[in-house]
C-alpha positions in Angstrom: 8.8 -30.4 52.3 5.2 -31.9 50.7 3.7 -28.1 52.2 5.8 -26.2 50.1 5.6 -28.3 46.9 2.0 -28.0 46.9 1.3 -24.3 46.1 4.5 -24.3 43.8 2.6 -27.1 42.3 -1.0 -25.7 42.0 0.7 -22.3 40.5 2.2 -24.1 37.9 -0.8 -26.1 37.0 -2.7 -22.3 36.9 0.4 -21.4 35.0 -0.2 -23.9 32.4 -4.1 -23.7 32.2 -3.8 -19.8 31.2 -3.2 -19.2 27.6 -3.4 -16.0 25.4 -6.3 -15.7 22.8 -4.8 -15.4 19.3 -6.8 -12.5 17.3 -7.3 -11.7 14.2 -4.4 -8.6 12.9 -6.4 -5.2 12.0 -7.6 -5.4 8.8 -5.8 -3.7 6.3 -8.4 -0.8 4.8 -8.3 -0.7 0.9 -8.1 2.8 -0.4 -11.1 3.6 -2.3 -9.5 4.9 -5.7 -8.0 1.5 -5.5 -9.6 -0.6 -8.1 -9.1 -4.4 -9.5 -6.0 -5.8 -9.7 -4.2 -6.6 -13.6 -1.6 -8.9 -15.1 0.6 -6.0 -16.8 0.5 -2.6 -17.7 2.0 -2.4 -21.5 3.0 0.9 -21.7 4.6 0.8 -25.4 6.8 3.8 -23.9 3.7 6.0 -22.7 4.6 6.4 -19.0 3.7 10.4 -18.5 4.6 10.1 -15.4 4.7 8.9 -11.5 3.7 10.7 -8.1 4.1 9.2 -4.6 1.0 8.0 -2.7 1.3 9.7 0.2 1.9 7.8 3.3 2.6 4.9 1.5 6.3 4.4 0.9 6.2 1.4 -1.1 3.8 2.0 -3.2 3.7 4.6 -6.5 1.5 5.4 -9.0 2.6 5.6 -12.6 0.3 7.5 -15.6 -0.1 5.9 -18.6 -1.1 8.0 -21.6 -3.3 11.2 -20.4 -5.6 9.7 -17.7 -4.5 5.8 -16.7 -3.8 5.0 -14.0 -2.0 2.4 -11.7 -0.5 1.7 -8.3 2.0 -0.8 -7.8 2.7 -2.4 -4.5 6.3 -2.7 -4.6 8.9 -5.1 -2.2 12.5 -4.1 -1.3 14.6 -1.6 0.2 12.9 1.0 -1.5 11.4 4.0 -0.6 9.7 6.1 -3.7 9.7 9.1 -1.1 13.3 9.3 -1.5 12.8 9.9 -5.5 14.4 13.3 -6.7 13.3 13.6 -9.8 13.0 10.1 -11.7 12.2 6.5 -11.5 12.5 3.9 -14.1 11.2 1.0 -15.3 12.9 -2.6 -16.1 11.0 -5.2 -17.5 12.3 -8.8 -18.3 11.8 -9.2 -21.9 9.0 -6.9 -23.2 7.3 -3.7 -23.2 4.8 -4.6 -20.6 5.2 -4.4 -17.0 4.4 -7.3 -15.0 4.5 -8.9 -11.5 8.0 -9.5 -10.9 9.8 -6.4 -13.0 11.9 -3.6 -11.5 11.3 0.1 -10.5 14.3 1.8 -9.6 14.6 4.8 -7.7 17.4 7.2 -7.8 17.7 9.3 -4.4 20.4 11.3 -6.3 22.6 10.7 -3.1 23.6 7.4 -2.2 22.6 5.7 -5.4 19.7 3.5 -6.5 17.0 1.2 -5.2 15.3 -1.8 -7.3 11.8 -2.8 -6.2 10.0 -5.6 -7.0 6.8 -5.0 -8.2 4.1 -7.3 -6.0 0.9 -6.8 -7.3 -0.7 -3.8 -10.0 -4.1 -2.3 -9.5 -6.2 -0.1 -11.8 -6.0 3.8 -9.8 -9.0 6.4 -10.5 -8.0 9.7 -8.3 -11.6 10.9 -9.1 -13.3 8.6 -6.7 -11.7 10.2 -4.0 -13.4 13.7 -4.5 -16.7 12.1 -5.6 -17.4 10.2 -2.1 -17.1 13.3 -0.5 -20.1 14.1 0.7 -21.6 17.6 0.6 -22.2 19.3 4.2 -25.9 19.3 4.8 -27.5 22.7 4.1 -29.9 24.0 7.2 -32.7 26.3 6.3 -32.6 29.2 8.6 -35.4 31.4 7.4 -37.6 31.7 9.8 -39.8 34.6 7.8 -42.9 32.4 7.0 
């Protein structure tokens, strides 16, 4: 009896001694054209419009006048992909959008989606184009 409870013994003590090495998750990689983070957006009715960031469901970018710019990180069941043709804005109380206020989404099926929005960052679509950089030109005359 003692013979067999000593390997059952020394595999549970091995058992025991192994453990898994918590790691650090991925880090999340910040889109360049994202830039610092604001308060509120007080759009005095000046939306001109919205446009999905692409493969980033919960997340949208609204224009404000003829070049601003912001994304919003929005929580909930929504998904801004799902938009037909509108979205609209609720705020609690004033003309400015802030942590905390609504977009809702209308699918133009099943009804309508309120997000919360989590956090609002300044959005310049130029960076993108400008950190591309240009392919490197080879001289190929060979005539000298």
């Amino acid at each position: 009896m003692i013979s067999k409870l000593t390997p059952l013994s020394i595999l549970l003590l091995i058992a025991s001694c192994a453990s898994t090495v918590a790691t650090d998750p991925e880090p999340e990689l910040v889109d360049v054209r994202q830039g610092d983070a604001v308060k509120q957006i007080c759009f005095a009715r000046s939306i001109n419009g919205w446009r999905e960031l692409k493969g980033q469901r919960q997340s949208v970018i609204l224009t404000k006048g003829i070049k601003d710019e912001y994304k919003l990180d929005l929580s909930g069941v929504c998904d801004v992909s799902n938009a037909m043709n509108n979205i609209a804005t609720r705020t609690r109380g004033s003309s400015c959008l802030t942590r905390g206020d609504e977009i809702i989404v209308s699918n133009g099926f099943s009804g309508t989606d309120r997000c919360l929005i989590k956090k609002i960052y300044r959005w310049d679509s130029s960076l993108l184009e400008e950190d591309k950089a240009p392919e490197d030109a080879t001289d190929t005359d060979n005539s000298k």
